[in-house]
N, C-alpha and C positions, 0 to 999 in steps of 0.2 A: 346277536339277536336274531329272532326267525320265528316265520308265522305259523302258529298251530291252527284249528280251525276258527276263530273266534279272534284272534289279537295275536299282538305281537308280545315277545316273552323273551326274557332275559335268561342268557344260560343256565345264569347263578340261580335262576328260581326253575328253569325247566325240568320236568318228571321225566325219567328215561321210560323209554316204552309210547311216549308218543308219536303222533306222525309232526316233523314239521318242517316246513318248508321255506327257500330264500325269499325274501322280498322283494327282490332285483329280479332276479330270471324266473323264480317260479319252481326252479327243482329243489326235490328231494335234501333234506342235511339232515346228519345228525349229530346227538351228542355228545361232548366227548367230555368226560371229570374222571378225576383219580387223586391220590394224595399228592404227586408232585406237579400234577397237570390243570390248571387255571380251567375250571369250564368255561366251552365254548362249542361252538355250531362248526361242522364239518360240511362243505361238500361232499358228496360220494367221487370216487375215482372217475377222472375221464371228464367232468364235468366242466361245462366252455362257459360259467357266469364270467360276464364282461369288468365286473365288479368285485371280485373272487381273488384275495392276496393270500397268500400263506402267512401266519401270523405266528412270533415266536411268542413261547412264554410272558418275557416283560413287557410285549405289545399288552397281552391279552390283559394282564394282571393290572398295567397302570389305566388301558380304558373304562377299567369297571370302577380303580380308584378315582379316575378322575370324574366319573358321574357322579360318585358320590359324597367328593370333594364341592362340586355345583351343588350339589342337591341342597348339601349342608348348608350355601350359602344365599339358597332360595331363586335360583337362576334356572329354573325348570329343564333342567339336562333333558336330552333326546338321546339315545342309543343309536347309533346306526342308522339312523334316517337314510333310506333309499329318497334319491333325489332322480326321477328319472327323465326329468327335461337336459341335464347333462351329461346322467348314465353314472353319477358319483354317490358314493356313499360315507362320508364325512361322520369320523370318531364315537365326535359328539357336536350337538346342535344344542346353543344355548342360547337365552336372552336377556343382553345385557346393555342396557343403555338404549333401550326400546330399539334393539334393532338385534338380529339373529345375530349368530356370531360361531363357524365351522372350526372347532378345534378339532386338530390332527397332533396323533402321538407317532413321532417318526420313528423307528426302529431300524427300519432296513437302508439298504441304499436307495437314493431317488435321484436321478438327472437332475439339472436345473428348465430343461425344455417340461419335464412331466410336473415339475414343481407350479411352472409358469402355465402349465396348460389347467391345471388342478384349480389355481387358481382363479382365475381367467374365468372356467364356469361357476365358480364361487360369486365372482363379482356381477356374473350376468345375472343372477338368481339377487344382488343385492345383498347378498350373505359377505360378513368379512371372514378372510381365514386367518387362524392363527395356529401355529407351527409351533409343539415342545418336542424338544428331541430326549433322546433315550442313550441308555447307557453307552451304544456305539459307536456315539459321537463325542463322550465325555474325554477319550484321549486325544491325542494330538489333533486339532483340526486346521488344513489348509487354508489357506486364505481363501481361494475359491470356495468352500464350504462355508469360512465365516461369512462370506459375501452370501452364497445363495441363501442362507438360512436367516440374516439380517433381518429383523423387524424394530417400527421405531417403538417403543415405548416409555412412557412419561418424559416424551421430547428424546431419546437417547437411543442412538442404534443399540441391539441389545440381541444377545442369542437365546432363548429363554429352552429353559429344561424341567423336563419334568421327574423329578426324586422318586423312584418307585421305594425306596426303603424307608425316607421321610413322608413320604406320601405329601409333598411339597413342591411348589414353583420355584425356579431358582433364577436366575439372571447376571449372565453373564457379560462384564462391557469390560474386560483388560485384556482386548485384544488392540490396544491402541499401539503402535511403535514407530522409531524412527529406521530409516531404509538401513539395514544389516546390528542394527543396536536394541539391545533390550536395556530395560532398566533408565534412569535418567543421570547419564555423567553431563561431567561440565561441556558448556557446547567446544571448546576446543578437543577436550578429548572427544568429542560425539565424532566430530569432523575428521578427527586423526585416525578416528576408526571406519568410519567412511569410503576416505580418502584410501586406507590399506587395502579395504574388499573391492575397490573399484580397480586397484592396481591387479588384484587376482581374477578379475571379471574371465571368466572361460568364454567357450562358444558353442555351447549346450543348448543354450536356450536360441531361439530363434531370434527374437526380439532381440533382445540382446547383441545377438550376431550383426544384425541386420544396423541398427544404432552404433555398433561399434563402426562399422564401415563407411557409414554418413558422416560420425565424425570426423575421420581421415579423409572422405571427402573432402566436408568444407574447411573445418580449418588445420587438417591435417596435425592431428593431435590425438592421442587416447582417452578416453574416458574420462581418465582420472586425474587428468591437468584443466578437468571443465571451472568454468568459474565457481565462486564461493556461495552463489545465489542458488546455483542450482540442490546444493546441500539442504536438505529438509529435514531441521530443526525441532520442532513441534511432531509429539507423538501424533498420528491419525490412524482413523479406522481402516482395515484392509480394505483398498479400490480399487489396485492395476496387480495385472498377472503376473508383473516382477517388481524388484524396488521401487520405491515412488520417485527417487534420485534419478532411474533411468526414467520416468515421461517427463520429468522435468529438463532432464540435459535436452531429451527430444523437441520439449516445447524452445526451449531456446535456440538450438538448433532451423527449427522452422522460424524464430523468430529472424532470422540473419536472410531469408528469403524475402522480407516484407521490407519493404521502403521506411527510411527515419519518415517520422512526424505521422506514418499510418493513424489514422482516427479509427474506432472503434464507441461505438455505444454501452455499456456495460452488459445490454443483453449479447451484443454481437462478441463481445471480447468470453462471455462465458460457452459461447457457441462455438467462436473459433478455437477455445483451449480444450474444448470437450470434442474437437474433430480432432486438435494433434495428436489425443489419446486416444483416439478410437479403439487402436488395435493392442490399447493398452489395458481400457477398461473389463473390469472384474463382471459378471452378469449380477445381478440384483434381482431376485424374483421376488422376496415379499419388502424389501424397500424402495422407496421415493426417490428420486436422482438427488435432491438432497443432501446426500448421502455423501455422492461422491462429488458435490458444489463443496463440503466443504474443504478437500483438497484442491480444491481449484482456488478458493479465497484464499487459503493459507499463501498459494505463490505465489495469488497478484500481492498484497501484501511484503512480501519479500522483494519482487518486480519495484513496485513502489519505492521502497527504500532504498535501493543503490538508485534509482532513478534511471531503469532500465527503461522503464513505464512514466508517466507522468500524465494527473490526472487535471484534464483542462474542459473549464465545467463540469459538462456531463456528461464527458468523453477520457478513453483512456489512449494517449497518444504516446505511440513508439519515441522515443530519446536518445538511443543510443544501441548500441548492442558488444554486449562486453566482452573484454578480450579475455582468451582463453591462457594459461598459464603454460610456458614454455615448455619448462623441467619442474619435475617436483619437489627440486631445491626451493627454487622459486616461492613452488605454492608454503609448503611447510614452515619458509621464513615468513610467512604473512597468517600464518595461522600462528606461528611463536608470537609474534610481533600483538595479535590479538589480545586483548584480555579477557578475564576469568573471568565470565560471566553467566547468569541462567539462562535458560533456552526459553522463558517469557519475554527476557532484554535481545533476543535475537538484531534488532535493527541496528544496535550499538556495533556490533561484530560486521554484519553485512555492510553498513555503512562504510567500510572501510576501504570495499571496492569502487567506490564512488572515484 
Protein backbone atom coordinates (compact mmCIF):
# COMPACT_ATOMS: atom_id res chain seq x y z
CA UNK A 1 0.00 0.00 0.00
CA UNK A 2 1.25 3.68 -0.64
CA UNK A 3 0.16 7.16 -0.97
CA UNK A 4 -0.54 8.74 -4.15
CA UNK A 5 -1.75 12.44 -3.90
CA UNK A 6 -5.20 12.12 -2.47
CA UNK A 7 -5.25 8.54 -0.29
CA UNK A 8 -3.89 5.57 0.26
CA UNK A 9 -4.11 2.70 -2.68
CA UNK A 10 -3.64 -0.82 -2.73
CA UNK A 11 -1.19 -2.27 -5.32
CA UNK A 12 -3.78 -4.49 -6.70
CA UNK A 13 -5.82 -1.53 -7.79
CA UNK A 14 -2.61 1.16 -8.46
CA UNK A 15 -2.18 2.70 -12.22
CA UNK A 16 1.41 2.33 -13.27
CA UNK A 17 2.62 5.77 -14.33
CA UNK A 18 1.83 7.33 -11.01
CA UNK A 19 3.69 9.13 -8.48
CA UNK A 20 3.46 7.38 -4.98
CA UNK A 21 4.85 7.53 -2.05
CA UNK A 22 5.68 5.44 1.57
CA UNK A 23 3.54 6.18 4.31
CA UNK A 24 6.21 5.61 6.95
CA UNK A 25 9.19 7.89 5.56
CA UNK A 26 7.73 9.78 2.87
CA UNK A 27 9.92 8.49 -0.25
CA UNK A 28 9.42 7.80 -3.37
CA UNK A 29 8.04 3.66 -4.46
CA UNK A 30 7.17 2.18 -7.05
CA UNK A 31 5.19 -0.43 -8.74
CA UNK A 32 5.99 -3.55 -9.46
CA UNK A 33 3.23 -6.39 -11.30
CA UNK A 34 4.00 -8.99 -13.92
CA UNK A 35 2.42 -12.50 -14.48
CA UNK A 36 4.43 -14.23 -12.08
CA UNK A 37 5.04 -11.20 -9.63
CA UNK A 38 2.10 -10.39 -6.88
CA UNK A 39 1.78 -6.59 -7.24
CA UNK A 40 3.31 -4.46 -4.80
CA UNK A 41 5.19 -1.09 -3.79
CA UNK A 42 8.96 -1.01 -4.07
CA UNK A 43 11.30 1.32 -2.43
CA UNK A 44 13.76 2.81 -4.84
CA UNK A 45 17.48 1.60 -4.24
CA UNK A 46 19.45 2.78 -1.34
CA UNK A 47 16.48 3.76 0.44
CA UNK A 48 16.79 3.92 4.61
CA UNK A 49 12.65 3.46 5.46
CA UNK A 50 12.83 2.29 9.12
CA UNK A 51 9.80 0.09 8.32
CA UNK A 52 11.05 -1.15 4.88
CA UNK A 53 11.30 -5.33 4.73
CA UNK A 54 11.91 -7.09 1.57
CA UNK A 55 8.83 -9.17 0.95
CA UNK A 56 8.81 -12.56 -0.85
CA UNK A 57 6.13 -13.64 -3.15
CA UNK A 58 3.90 -15.63 -0.58
CA UNK A 59 4.31 -12.68 1.88
CA UNK A 60 2.83 -10.52 -0.82
CA UNK A 61 0.10 -12.90 -2.21
CA UNK A 62 -1.29 -14.13 1.32
CA UNK A 63 -1.51 -10.37 2.63
CA UNK A 64 -3.82 -9.30 -0.01
CA UNK A 65 -5.59 -12.89 0.59
CA UNK A 66 -5.89 -12.20 3.92
CA UNK A 67 -7.57 -8.72 3.58
CA UNK A 68 -9.84 -10.13 1.71
CA UNK A 69 -10.48 -13.08 3.75
CA UNK A 70 -11.46 -10.08 6.67
CA UNK A 71 -13.23 -8.31 4.23
CA UNK A 72 -15.44 -11.22 3.35
CA UNK A 73 -16.14 -11.58 7.09
CA UNK A 74 -16.97 -7.93 7.66
CA UNK A 75 -14.05 -7.17 9.99
CA UNK A 76 -12.99 -3.97 8.27
CA UNK A 77 -9.27 -5.05 7.29
CA UNK A 78 -6.72 -2.02 7.05
CA UNK A 79 -3.74 -2.52 4.72
CA UNK A 80 -0.62 -1.59 6.02
CA UNK A 81 -1.36 0.90 8.56
CA UNK A 82 1.65 2.82 9.32
CA UNK A 83 1.64 3.07 12.96
CA UNK A 84 4.18 5.82 13.78
CA UNK A 85 4.06 6.33 17.60
CA UNK A 86 6.12 2.78 17.49
CA UNK A 87 7.53 3.15 13.90
CA UNK A 88 5.57 -0.37 12.95
CA UNK A 89 3.60 -1.30 10.19
CA UNK A 90 1.44 -4.27 10.88
CA UNK A 91 0.04 -6.70 7.81
CA UNK A 92 -3.24 -5.95 8.57
CA UNK A 93 -5.36 -3.99 11.20
CA UNK A 94 -8.70 -5.43 12.06
CA UNK A 95 -11.62 -5.10 14.28
CA UNK A 96 -12.73 -7.93 16.00
CA UNK A 97 -14.44 -8.02 19.37
CA UNK A 98 -14.62 -4.20 19.57
CA UNK A 99 -11.10 -4.11 19.93
CA UNK A 100 -8.12 -3.60 16.96
CA UNK A 101 -6.57 -6.69 16.42
CA UNK A 102 -2.41 -6.65 14.25
CA UNK A 103 -2.33 -9.63 12.15
CA UNK A 104 1.17 -10.54 10.83
CA UNK A 105 1.96 -12.99 7.99
CA UNK A 106 5.41 -14.42 8.99
CA UNK A 107 7.53 -15.48 6.06
CA UNK A 108 10.95 -14.79 6.88
CA UNK A 109 13.03 -15.47 9.71
CA UNK A 110 12.45 -13.25 12.98
CA UNK A 111 14.41 -13.56 16.34
CA UNK A 112 12.30 -14.13 19.37
CA UNK A 113 13.93 -10.52 20.92
CA UNK A 114 12.36 -8.66 17.41
CA UNK A 115 9.12 -10.84 17.87
CA UNK A 116 8.81 -9.57 21.72
CA UNK A 117 9.84 -6.09 20.78
CA UNK A 118 7.03 -6.02 17.72
CA UNK A 119 4.85 -6.88 20.17
CA UNK A 120 5.40 -5.06 23.02
CA UNK A 121 4.57 -1.82 20.83
CA UNK A 122 1.43 -3.64 19.77
CA UNK A 123 0.42 -3.81 23.27
CA UNK A 124 1.29 -0.33 24.11
CA UNK A 125 -0.97 1.15 21.33
CA UNK A 126 -3.71 -1.50 22.93
CA UNK A 127 -3.60 -3.41 19.61
CA UNK A 128 -3.53 -7.42 20.10
CA UNK A 129 -1.05 -9.15 17.65
CA UNK A 130 -1.66 -12.18 16.05
CA UNK A 131 1.10 -14.26 14.22
CA UNK A 132 0.26 -16.88 10.93
CA UNK A 133 3.10 -18.27 9.61
CA UNK A 134 3.87 -19.16 6.01
CA UNK A 135 5.07 -21.87 4.02
CA UNK A 136 8.76 -21.78 5.78
CA UNK A 137 7.88 -22.75 8.81
CA UNK A 138 5.47 -25.70 7.60
CA UNK A 139 8.60 -28.15 7.77
CA UNK A 140 10.20 -29.26 10.56
CA UNK A 141 10.08 -26.73 13.43
CA UNK A 142 12.23 -26.71 16.63
CA UNK A 143 11.03 -26.49 19.82
CA UNK A 144 12.26 -23.11 20.32
CA UNK A 145 10.17 -21.88 17.29
CA UNK A 146 7.21 -23.86 18.50
CA UNK A 147 7.69 -21.83 21.76
CA UNK A 148 8.40 -18.42 20.17
CA UNK A 149 5.39 -18.67 17.80
CA UNK A 150 2.96 -20.23 20.51
CA UNK A 151 -0.32 -18.33 20.86
CA UNK A 152 -3.20 -19.49 23.12
CA UNK A 153 -6.46 -19.98 21.28
CA UNK A 154 -9.80 -21.15 22.20
CA UNK A 155 -8.05 -22.10 25.60
CA UNK A 156 -5.06 -24.18 23.70
CA UNK A 157 -1.67 -23.31 22.92
CA UNK A 158 -1.81 -23.41 19.08
CA UNK A 159 0.70 -22.57 16.12
CA UNK A 160 -1.74 -21.00 13.68
CA UNK A 161 -0.87 -20.89 9.83
CA UNK A 162 -1.84 -19.35 7.13
CA UNK A 163 -2.87 -21.63 3.55
CA UNK A 164 -1.89 -19.35 0.85
CA UNK A 165 -3.19 -22.28 -1.69
CA UNK A 166 -6.49 -22.89 0.51
CA UNK A 167 -6.62 -19.33 1.20
CA UNK A 168 -7.38 -20.67 4.92
CA UNK A 169 -6.42 -20.65 8.82
CA UNK A 170 -5.04 -23.60 9.97
CA UNK A 171 -3.98 -24.79 13.45
CA UNK A 172 -1.71 -26.65 14.61
CA UNK A 173 -1.50 -28.31 18.46
CA UNK A 174 0.46 -32.05 17.81
CA UNK A 175 3.29 -30.76 18.95
CA UNK A 176 2.64 -32.32 22.32
CA UNK A 177 5.39 -35.14 23.47
CA UNK A 178 6.97 -37.11 25.93
CA UNK A 179 11.09 -36.31 26.60
CA UNK A 180 12.86 -38.54 23.54
CA UNK A 181 9.19 -40.54 22.59
CA UNK A 182 6.78 -39.79 19.84
CA UNK A 183 3.57 -41.41 19.50
CA UNK A 184 1.70 -42.90 22.87
CA UNK A 185 3.35 -46.59 23.97
CA UNK A 186 2.52 -48.32 27.17
CA UNK A 187 4.08 -46.22 30.01
CA UNK A 188 6.64 -49.10 30.62
CA UNK A 189 7.77 -49.17 27.19
CA UNK A 190 7.66 -45.11 27.38
CA UNK A 191 10.26 -45.48 30.30
CA UNK A 192 12.38 -48.25 28.75
CA UNK A 193 12.83 -45.81 25.96
CA UNK A 194 13.61 -43.17 28.08
CA UNK A 195 15.59 -44.88 30.30
CA UNK A 196 17.82 -45.96 26.73
CA UNK A 197 18.36 -42.14 25.45
CA UNK A 198 19.25 -41.06 28.97
CA UNK A 199 22.02 -44.01 29.02
CA UNK A 200 23.24 -42.20 25.35
CA UNK A 201 23.05 -38.70 26.89
CA UNK A 202 26.31 -37.10 25.13
CA UNK A 203 27.83 -33.67 26.21
CA UNK A 204 26.99 -31.51 23.34
CA UNK A 205 24.58 -29.62 24.93
CA UNK A 206 25.61 -27.59 27.58
CA UNK A 207 22.83 -27.97 30.08
CA UNK A 208 23.10 -31.19 29.75
CA UNK A 209 26.90 -31.31 30.35
CA UNK A 210 26.53 -29.17 33.22
CA UNK A 211 23.30 -31.61 34.91
CA UNK A 212 25.21 -34.54 34.16
CA UNK A 213 28.11 -33.26 36.46
CA UNK A 214 25.64 -32.27 39.44
CA UNK A 215 24.49 -35.45 39.25
CA UNK A 216 27.79 -37.18 40.03
CA UNK A 217 28.13 -34.63 42.35
CA UNK A 218 25.41 -35.21 44.77
CA UNK A 219 24.64 -38.65 44.43
CA UNK A 220 27.17 -39.75 42.30
CA UNK A 221 25.18 -41.46 39.72
CA UNK A 222 24.41 -40.98 35.98
CA UNK A 223 21.48 -39.57 34.54
CA UNK A 224 19.86 -42.58 33.79
CA UNK A 225 19.73 -44.37 37.29
CA UNK A 226 17.57 -41.06 38.30
CA UNK A 227 14.37 -42.17 40.09
CA UNK A 228 11.11 -43.17 38.32
CA UNK A 229 9.37 -39.75 39.10
CA UNK A 230 11.46 -37.84 37.28
CA UNK A 231 10.22 -39.82 33.92
CA UNK A 232 7.63 -37.58 32.28
CA UNK A 233 4.72 -39.56 31.37
CA UNK A 234 2.01 -37.28 29.93
CA UNK A 235 2.60 -35.72 26.46
CA UNK A 236 3.24 -31.52 26.91
CA UNK A 237 3.68 -28.63 24.87
CA UNK A 238 7.45 -27.72 24.10
CA UNK A 239 8.89 -25.58 27.22
CA UNK A 240 12.61 -26.32 28.19
CA UNK A 241 15.53 -26.07 25.52
CA UNK A 242 16.29 -29.79 26.12
CA UNK A 243 14.08 -32.81 27.31
CA UNK A 244 11.65 -31.98 30.06
CA UNK A 245 13.12 -35.41 31.85
CA UNK A 246 16.38 -33.29 32.10
CA UNK A 247 14.68 -30.06 34.46
CA UNK A 248 12.94 -32.49 35.99
CA UNK A 249 15.97 -34.74 37.35
CA UNK A 250 17.36 -30.97 37.88
CA UNK A 251 14.44 -29.97 39.89
CA UNK A 252 15.01 -33.06 42.06
CA UNK A 253 18.35 -32.60 42.31
CA UNK A 254 17.83 -29.13 43.93
CA UNK A 255 15.24 -30.79 45.75
CA UNK A 256 18.19 -32.76 47.92
CA UNK A 257 19.50 -29.18 48.86
CA UNK A 258 16.37 -28.08 50.77
CA UNK A 259 15.69 -29.38 54.38
CA UNK A 260 12.69 -32.47 54.81
CA UNK A 261 9.47 -30.90 56.05
CA UNK A 262 10.50 -27.31 53.93
CA UNK A 263 6.91 -25.60 53.59
CA UNK A 264 6.14 -23.87 50.53
CA UNK A 265 2.91 -21.97 49.65
CA UNK A 266 1.63 -23.09 46.28
CA UNK A 267 2.59 -19.65 44.88
CA UNK A 268 6.11 -20.05 46.39
CA UNK A 269 6.49 -23.71 45.32
CA UNK A 270 5.45 -22.62 41.48
CA UNK A 271 8.07 -19.84 41.90
CA UNK A 272 10.74 -21.90 43.36
CA UNK A 273 10.15 -24.76 40.35
CA UNK A 274 10.12 -22.08 37.73
CA UNK A 275 13.74 -20.64 39.36
CA UNK A 276 15.13 -24.41 39.12
CA UNK A 277 14.31 -24.19 35.37
CA UNK A 278 15.34 -21.00 34.69
CA UNK A 279 18.27 -21.85 32.44
CA UNK A 280 15.89 -24.37 31.17
CA UNK A 281 13.05 -22.40 30.19
CA UNK A 282 12.04 -22.01 26.31
CA UNK A 283 11.28 -17.83 25.62
CA UNK A 284 7.51 -17.46 24.85
CA UNK A 285 6.88 -14.30 23.04
CA UNK A 286 3.08 -14.31 22.11
CA UNK A 287 2.27 -16.85 25.20
CA UNK A 288 1.28 -16.47 28.88
CA UNK A 289 3.49 -18.29 31.37
CA UNK A 290 0.59 -20.55 31.57
CA UNK A 291 1.98 -22.32 29.20
CA UNK A 292 4.83 -23.49 30.87
CA UNK A 293 2.62 -23.82 34.65
CA UNK A 294 1.39 -26.44 32.88
CA UNK A 295 4.51 -28.61 33.11
CA UNK A 296 5.05 -27.49 36.28
CA UNK A 297 1.60 -28.98 37.57
CA UNK A 298 2.15 -32.08 35.75
CA UNK A 299 5.44 -32.90 38.28
CA UNK A 300 3.90 -31.63 41.36
CA UNK A 301 1.33 -34.22 40.67
CA UNK A 302 3.79 -36.79 40.15
CA UNK A 303 5.84 -35.29 43.39
CA UNK A 304 2.62 -35.94 45.12
CA UNK A 305 2.21 -39.36 44.32
CA UNK A 306 5.34 -41.12 45.54
CA UNK A 307 4.96 -38.61 48.28
CA UNK A 308 8.20 -36.89 47.53
CA UNK A 309 5.83 -33.84 48.33
CA UNK A 310 3.00 -33.80 50.57
CA UNK A 311 0.36 -31.33 50.62
CA UNK A 312 -0.53 -30.08 54.26
CA UNK A 313 -3.27 -27.53 54.20
CA UNK A 314 -2.37 -24.94 52.11
CA UNK A 315 1.11 -25.76 51.94
CA UNK A 316 3.13 -28.16 49.97
CA UNK A 317 5.72 -29.77 52.41
CA UNK A 318 9.18 -31.46 51.39
CA UNK A 319 8.69 -35.61 52.83
CA UNK A 320 11.39 -37.31 51.63
CA UNK A 321 13.85 -37.23 48.92
CA UNK A 322 14.16 -40.31 46.82
CA UNK A 323 16.80 -42.60 46.24
CA UNK A 324 18.40 -42.72 43.17
CA UNK A 325 18.84 -46.28 41.50
CA UNK A 326 22.24 -48.06 41.85
CA UNK A 327 22.60 -50.02 38.49
CA UNK A 328 20.29 -50.27 35.81
CA UNK A 329 19.76 -53.79 36.64
CA UNK A 330 18.09 -52.44 39.44
CA UNK A 331 16.06 -49.92 37.81
CA UNK A 332 14.78 -52.25 34.61
CA UNK A 333 13.70 -54.86 37.33
CA UNK A 334 11.28 -52.29 38.80
CA UNK A 335 10.05 -51.17 35.60
CA UNK A 336 9.46 -55.35 34.64
CA UNK A 337 8.22 -55.63 37.99
CA UNK A 338 5.52 -52.50 36.84
CA UNK A 339 2.39 -53.08 35.25
CA UNK A 340 0.93 -52.45 31.90
CA UNK A 341 -0.83 -49.55 32.23
CA UNK A 342 -1.88 -45.98 30.45
CA UNK A 343 0.03 -43.01 30.93
CA UNK A 344 -3.50 -41.28 32.36
CA UNK A 345 -3.04 -44.15 35.40
CA UNK A 346 0.55 -42.69 35.71
CA UNK A 347 0.11 -42.68 39.71
CA UNK A 348 -0.42 -46.61 39.75
CA UNK A 349 3.26 -47.01 38.15
CA UNK A 350 5.00 -43.99 40.18
CA UNK A 351 3.45 -45.19 43.30
CA UNK A 352 5.62 -47.96 43.41
CA UNK A 353 8.45 -45.84 44.48
CA UNK A 354 6.96 -45.04 47.55
Amino acid sequence: MAMNKKELVLAANAAAGDGYYCPACQQPVYLRRGRSKVAHFAHRPGADCAVSEGETSEHLRGKQQLFNYFQAQGLRPRLEVYLPAINQRPDILVWRDRRLVAVEFQCSPLTVARLQARNEGYYQLGIKPVWLLGQPYRHHLSAAKVAQFTQIIADQPTVPYWNTRRCQIEYRRSFRRCSFVRGRPSVTKLLQQQVLALTRTGSANDLVRRLTATAYETVQQPLAHCPLVCHDLVPTWPTTRVAVIYWRIAVLLALRTQPLFTAWSPAEWQHWLWQCGRPYWLDFACAPPSVRGTVINEFTLDLLAVRVICQCGDHYVLFCHPSWFTDLAAKNASLAAAPMIHTQNRVELLAKER
